[in-house]
C-alpha distance (Angstrom), angle and dihedral (degrees) to the residues before:
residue distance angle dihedral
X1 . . .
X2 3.78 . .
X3 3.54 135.1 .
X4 3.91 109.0 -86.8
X5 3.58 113.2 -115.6
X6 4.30 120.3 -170.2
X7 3.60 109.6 -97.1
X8 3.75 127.6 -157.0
X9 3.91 141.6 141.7
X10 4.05 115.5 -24.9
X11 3.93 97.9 20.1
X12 4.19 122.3 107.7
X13 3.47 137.0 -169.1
X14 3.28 162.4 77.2
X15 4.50 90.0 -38.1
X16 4.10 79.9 45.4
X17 3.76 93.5 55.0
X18 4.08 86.5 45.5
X19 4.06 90.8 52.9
X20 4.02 87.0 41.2
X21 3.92 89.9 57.2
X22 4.13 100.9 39.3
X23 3.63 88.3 55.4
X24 3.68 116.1 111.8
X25 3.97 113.9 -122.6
X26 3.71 86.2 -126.0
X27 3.83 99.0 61.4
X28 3.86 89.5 60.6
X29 3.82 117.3 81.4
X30 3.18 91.2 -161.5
X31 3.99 128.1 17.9
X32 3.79 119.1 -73.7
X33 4.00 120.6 -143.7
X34 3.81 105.4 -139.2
X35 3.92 88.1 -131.3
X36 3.62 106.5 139.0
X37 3.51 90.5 -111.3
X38 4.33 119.2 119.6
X39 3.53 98.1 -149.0
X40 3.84 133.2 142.8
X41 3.87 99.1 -73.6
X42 3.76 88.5 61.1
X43 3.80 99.4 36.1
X44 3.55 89.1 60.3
X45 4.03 97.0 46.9
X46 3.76 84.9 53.0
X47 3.36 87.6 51.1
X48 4.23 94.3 53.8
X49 3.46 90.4 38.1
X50 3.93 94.8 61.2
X51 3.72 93.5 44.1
X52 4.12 83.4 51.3
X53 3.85 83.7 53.7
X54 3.75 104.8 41.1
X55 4.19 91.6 -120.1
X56 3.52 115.2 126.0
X57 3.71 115.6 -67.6
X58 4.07 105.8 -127.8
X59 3.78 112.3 113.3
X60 3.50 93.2 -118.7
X61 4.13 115.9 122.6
X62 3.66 105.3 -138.2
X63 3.69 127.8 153.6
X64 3.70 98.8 -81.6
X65 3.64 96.6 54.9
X66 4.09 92.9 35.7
X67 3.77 86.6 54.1
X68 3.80 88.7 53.3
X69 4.21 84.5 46.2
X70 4.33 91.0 44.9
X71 3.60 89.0 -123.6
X72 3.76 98.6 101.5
X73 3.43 109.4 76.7
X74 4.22 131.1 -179.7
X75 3.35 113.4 -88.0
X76 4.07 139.8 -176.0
X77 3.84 110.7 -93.2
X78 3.99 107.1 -110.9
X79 3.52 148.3 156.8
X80 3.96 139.2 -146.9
X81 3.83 112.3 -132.8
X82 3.91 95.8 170.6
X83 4.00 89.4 126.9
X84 3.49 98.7 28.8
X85 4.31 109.2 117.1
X86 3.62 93.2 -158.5
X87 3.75 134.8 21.4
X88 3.46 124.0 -161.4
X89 3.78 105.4 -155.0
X90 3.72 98.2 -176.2
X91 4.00 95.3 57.3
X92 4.33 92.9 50.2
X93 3.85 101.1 103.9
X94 3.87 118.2 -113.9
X95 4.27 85.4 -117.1
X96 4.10 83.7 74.7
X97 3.80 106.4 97.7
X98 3.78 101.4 -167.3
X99 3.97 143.4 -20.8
X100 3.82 129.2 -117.6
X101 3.60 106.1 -146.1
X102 4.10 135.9 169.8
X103 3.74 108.9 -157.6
X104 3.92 126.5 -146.9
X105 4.12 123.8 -136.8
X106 3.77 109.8 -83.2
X107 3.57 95.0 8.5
X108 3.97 112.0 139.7
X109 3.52 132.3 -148.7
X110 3.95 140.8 174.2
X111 3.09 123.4 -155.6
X112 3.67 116.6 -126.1
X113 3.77 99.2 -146.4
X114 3.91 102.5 47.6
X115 3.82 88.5 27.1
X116 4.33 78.0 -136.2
X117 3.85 110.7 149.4
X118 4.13 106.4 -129.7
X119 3.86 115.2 -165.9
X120 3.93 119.4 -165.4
X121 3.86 110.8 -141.4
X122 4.33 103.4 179.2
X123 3.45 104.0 -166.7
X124 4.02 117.0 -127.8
X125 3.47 121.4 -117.0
């Protein structure tokens, strides 16, 4: 499973492919190959398909209407500080599950919780 991301107009995929297949035939005026690809032909079902469903009619897959489709699914709160130059551990809010981060040689870091001291050595090739 990954971690949902909103989907709308221009974007492709593997999330794209899931929206393309949970559609309903009937929300497409006109049929929609499940190609990965979020082009007009599937904007414009989303589009029917929230007006069907009373959610707000904008194209965009977010998680209300990708609940409604079954292809948003509950995830853990996180955050990507890979480009971040300072992170201030104390201030992330306890509702933040986990952190994706890309380390650079020598870089240090302590972790906060076990107070532990990590260094990241990246070999050279």
């Amino acid at each position: 499973m990954w971690t949902y991301e909103v989907q709308k107009k221009g974007f492709s995929g593997d999330q794209v492919l899931a929206i393309q297949r949970a559609l309903p035939t009937w929300a497409a005026s006109e049929l929609i190959h499940a190609d990965g690809i979020f082009g007009l032909k599937t904007e414009l079902a989303i589009k029917n398909y929230q007006l069907a469903k009373g959610i707000h009619s904008d194209g965009i897959v977010g998680k209300v209407t990708g609940s409604a489709l079954g292809v948003w699914q509950d995830t853990e709160l996180g955050f990507d500080a890979s480009h971040w130059n300072e992170i201030l551990w104390d201030q992330i809010p306890p509702s933040i599950m986990f952190a994706n981060l890309k380390a650079t040689e020598g870089q240090t870091y302590i972790d906060p919780i076990s107070k532990r001291l990590h260094i990241t050595q990246i070999a050279e090739t």
